[in-house]
TORTORLUM-16823 format. One line per 3 residues: their letters; for each residue z, y, x of C-alpha. Coordinates in steps of 0.001 Angstrom, whole numbers, plus 500000, padded with zeros to 6 digits. Example, Ala and Ser with C-alpha at 12.3 -4.5 7.8 and 13.67 -1.06 7.14 Angstrom:
2
as	507800:495500:512300  507140:498940:513670
% end
This chain:
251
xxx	500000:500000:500000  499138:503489:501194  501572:506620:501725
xxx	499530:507984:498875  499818:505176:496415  503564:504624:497468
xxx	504011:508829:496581  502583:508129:493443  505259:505481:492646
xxx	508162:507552:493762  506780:510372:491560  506557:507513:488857
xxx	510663:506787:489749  511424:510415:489266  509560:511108:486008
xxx	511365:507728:484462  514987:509102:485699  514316:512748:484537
xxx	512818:511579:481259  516076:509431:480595  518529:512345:482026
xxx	516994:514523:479635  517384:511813:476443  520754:511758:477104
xxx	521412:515003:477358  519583:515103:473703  521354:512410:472533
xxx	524755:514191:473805  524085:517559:472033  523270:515503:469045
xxx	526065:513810:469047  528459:516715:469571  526189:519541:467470
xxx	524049:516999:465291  521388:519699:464282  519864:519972:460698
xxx	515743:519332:461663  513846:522685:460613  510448:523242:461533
xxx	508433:523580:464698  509655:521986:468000  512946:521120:467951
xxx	514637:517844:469718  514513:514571:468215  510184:515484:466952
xxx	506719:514586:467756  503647:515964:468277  499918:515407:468271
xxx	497046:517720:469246  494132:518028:471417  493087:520335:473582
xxx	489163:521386:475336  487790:523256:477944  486359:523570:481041
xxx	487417:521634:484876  485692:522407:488449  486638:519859:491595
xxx	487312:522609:493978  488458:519830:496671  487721:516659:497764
xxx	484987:516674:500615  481548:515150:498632  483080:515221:495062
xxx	483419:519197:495381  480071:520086:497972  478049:521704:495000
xxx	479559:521058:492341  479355:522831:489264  482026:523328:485767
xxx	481724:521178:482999  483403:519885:479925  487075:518372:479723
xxx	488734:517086:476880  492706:515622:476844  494499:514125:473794
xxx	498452:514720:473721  501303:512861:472297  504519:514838:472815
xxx	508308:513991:472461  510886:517116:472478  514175:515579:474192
xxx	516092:518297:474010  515762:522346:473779  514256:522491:477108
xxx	513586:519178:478290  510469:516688:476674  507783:514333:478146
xxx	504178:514072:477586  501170:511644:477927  497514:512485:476943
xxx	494196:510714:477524  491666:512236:479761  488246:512665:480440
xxx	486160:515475:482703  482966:515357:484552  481052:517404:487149
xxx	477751:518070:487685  476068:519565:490693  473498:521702:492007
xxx	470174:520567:493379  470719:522035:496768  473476:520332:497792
xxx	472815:517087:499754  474977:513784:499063  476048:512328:502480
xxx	473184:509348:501895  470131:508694:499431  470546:506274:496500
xxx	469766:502512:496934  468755:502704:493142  465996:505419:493926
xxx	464752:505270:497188  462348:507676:498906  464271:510282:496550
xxx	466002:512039:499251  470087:512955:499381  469479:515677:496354
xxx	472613:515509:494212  470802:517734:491168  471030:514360:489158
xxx	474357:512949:490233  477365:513323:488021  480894:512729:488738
xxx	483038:511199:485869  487452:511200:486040  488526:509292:482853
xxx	492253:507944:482865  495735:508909:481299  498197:511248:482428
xxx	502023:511050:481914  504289:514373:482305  508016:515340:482575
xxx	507904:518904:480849  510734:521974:480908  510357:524696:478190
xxx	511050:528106:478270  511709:528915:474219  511663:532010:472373
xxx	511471:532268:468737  507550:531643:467974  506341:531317:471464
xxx	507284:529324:474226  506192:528487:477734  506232:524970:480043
xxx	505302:523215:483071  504863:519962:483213  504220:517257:486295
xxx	503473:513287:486427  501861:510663:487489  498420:509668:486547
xxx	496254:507244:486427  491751:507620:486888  488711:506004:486591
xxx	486677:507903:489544  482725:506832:488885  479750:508498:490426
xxx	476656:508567:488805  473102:509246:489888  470514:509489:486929
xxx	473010:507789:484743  473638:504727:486810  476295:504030:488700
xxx	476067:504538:492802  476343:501906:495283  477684:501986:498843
xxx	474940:501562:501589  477302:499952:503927  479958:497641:501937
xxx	477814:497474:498982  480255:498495:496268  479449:499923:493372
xxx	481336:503390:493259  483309:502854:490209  487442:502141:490649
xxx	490412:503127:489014  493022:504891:491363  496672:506339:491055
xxx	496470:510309:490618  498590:512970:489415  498867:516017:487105
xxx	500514:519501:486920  500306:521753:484229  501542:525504:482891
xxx	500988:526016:479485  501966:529100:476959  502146:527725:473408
xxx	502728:529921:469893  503579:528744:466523  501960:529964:463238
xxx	503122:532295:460981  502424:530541:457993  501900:526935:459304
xxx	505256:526593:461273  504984:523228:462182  501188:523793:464377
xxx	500749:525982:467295  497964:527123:469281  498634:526621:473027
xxx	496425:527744:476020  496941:525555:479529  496099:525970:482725
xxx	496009:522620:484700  495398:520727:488316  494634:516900:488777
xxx	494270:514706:491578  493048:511225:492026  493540:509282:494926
xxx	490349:507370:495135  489850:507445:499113  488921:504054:500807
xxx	487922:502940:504349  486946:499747:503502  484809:500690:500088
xxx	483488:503663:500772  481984:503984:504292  479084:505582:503861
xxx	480765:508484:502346  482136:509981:498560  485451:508949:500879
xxx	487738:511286:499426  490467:512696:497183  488810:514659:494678
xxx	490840:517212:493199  490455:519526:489297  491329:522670:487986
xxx	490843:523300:484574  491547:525971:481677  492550:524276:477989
xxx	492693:525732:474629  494103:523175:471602  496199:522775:469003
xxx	498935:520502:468483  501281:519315:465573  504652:518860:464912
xxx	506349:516185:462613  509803:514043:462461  509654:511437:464872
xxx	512662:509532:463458  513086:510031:460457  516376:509131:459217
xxx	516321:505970:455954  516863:507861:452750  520172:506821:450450
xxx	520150:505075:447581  520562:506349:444464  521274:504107:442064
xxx	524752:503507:440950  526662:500810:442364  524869:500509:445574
xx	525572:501693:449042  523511:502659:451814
% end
């Protein structure tokens, strides 16, 4: 195991212990306070929402040599802990294109005598991301940042289909440990208390390098920035059983 993959697990560690320090720490103010739910975001609730928007690999040697914005899109499921404290994990999926000047480090055994011209290639990070959260709060508007381990699919495309190494012969396709950091503001509705809008400003990195796959090149880290607008909901996790009514029984 690399020093990368065994960071990745110790970041793992530390989300699970943080996520569990902060459920206790709900579960004592619970306990001790035992709040009456209201709307909006509030310990003990859910959420679902989704978010779009745009991501650029600014880093990561061949992934980022001309490469150009595209789409991103994330799903999020949401769990409010306490008043400050919740955890996060959201399905993911961004790609980058790039321009036709930049050269990839060798041409395409699927097209040959079509030069190292990456105008065709794309680059593809699908995976899941998992997040310890802290939330600043404020009445209708709050702010958070958020870290985790991740988890990507890192595929390279040229015209569609997948890339293969000259040299080992392996298709460029290969799921990797990664990792996520996020700031995001978020505000409530007026009229619709239990749904905000949020706006999030993000970084990811997957560690996809490889002597032994990749030799010929694509040998890298490639790293994202992205800005996110969404929406997300929030609803009663647990609700509690309601109590019988009718006379003569007990709950």
């Amino acid at each position: 195991m690399n020093s990368r993959a065994r960071a990745a697990s110790v970041v793992a560690l530390l989300l699970l212990f943080g996520a569990s320090v902060a459920h206790a720490q709900g579960d004592s103010t619970a306990a001790s306070v035992k709040p009456i739910p209201t709307k909006g975001a509030i310990p003990g609730r859910g959420a679902i929402g989704g978010q779009i928007g745009s991501s650029w690999m600014f880093a990561g040697g061949d992934y980022s040599k001309g490469s150009q914005p595209r789409l991103t899109f994330m799903g999020h499921f949401r769990y409010q802990s306490s008043t400050h404290w919740g955890w996060q994990v959201s399905p993911y999926f961004t790609w980058n294109g790039y321009v036709s000047h930049a050269d990839a480090p060798y041409e395409d055994l699927n097209f040959p005598g079509e030069g190292t011209s990456k105008e065709f290639y794309l680059t593809q990070l699908i995976g899941a991301d998992s997040q310890l959260q802290w939330f600043n709060t404020g009445g209708r508007t709050r702010w958070h940042v958020g870290i985790g381990p991740s988890i990507y699919r890192v595929v390279i495309e040229n015209h569609r289909k997948v890339l293969k190494d000259p040299i080992s012969l392996e298709l460029h396709s290969g799921t990797h440990m990664g990792g996520s950091a996020e700031f995001g503001y978020e505000k409530f509705m007026k009229k619709l208390s239990n749904t905000s809008i949020e706006v999030t400003a993000a970084w990811h990195i997957a560690f996809a390098k490889s002597d032994v796959r990749w030799q010929a090149g694509w040998n890298d880290n490639p790293q994202a920035i992205e800005a996110r607008i969404g929406a997300h909901y929030y609803y009663d996790f647990r609700k509690p059983k309601p109590k019988s009514t009718k006379p003569g029984l007990t709950p």
